[in-house]
Steps between C-alpha positions, in 0.01 A plus 500: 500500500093466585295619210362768685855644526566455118153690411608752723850516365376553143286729609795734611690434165171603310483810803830571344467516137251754609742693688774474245179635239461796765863551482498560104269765577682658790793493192304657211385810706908553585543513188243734415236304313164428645375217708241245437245624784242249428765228474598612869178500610399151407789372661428692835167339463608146483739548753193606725291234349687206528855614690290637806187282481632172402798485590643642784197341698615159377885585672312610779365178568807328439693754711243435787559107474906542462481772789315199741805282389788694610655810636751501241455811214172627725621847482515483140164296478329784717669775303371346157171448609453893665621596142241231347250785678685775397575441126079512409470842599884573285330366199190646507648839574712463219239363250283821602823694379495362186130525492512888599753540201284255248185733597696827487375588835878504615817662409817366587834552359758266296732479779222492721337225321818315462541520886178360563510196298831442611430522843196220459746321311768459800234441773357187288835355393638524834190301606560242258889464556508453859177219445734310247828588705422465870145326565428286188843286611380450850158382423596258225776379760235513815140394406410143471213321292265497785580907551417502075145319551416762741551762264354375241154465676492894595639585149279622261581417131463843256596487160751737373375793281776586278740207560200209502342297226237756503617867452211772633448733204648744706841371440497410150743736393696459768524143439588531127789748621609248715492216230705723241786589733513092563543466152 
């Protein structure tokens, strides 16, 4: 596997931890107790940070290259990459739900709440699985290393901001949640 496709691959395991963290909450407010609002929030925001500006534009570039290879999974390819457009406008619309709620300018209810976050939660994770499942396997099996030097000359290199060897003071306590449930 290129090293492109392993950065890209722990990026979705790191994408998931997040999930699984937005899960926990989805889990407390069924049981009654409160969520962790800001907690939510700052993972919305890295998600639209990184997820929708890093990322996805670095699969699009590889998805462009693998799509000029072969016919084989373009359906899927095309489908990811309309959903690479899609998923900014998700997140943001999301993270301006938790900001509404954060602010008390918005009222929503437990269930409703629960809904919401559960609903973001499916539409990235279904994302992610049919990347690793379907496209991620094709690529690995289809590109060559002159297809890999092209994409590394249009990709730009961004450090993460939460997963990185520099965490943006944004995520702080979002990283040291991460690094206790690790431990």
């Amino acid at each position: 596997m290129h090293k492109i496709m392993t950065a890209l691959h722990q990026d979705h395991v790191n994408l998931a931890k997040l999930l699984q963290l937005l899960k926990e909450q989805v889990d407390m407010l069924a049981a009654g107790e409160d969520a962790d609002l800001l907690l939510m929030n700052d993972i919305a925001d890295y998600i639209r940070r990184y997820a929708d500006h890093v990322h996805h534009p670095k699969e699009d570039i590889i998805y462009r290259v693998f799509r000029a290879q072969t016919a084989e999974g373009e359906s899927i390819a095309a489908s990811l990459s309309d959903e690479h457009q899609e998923l900014p406008s998700i997140t943001l619309d999301f993270q301006r739900l938790l900001d509404g709620l954060v602010n008390d300018s918005l009222i929503l209810s437990r269930q409703d709440l629960q809904e919401k976050i559960t609903a973001f939660i499916q539409a990235q994770t279904e994302h992610l699985n049919t990347e690793e499942a379907q496209l991620f396997p094709l690529i690995n099996n289809t590109l060559q290393d002159a297809d890999w030097e092209s994409v590394e000359k249009e990709i730009e290199e961004h450090a993460d901001p939460l997963f990185g060897s520099h965490i943006l003071d944004r995520y702080r306590n979002l990283h040291k949640l991460m690094n206790r449930q690790r431990a």
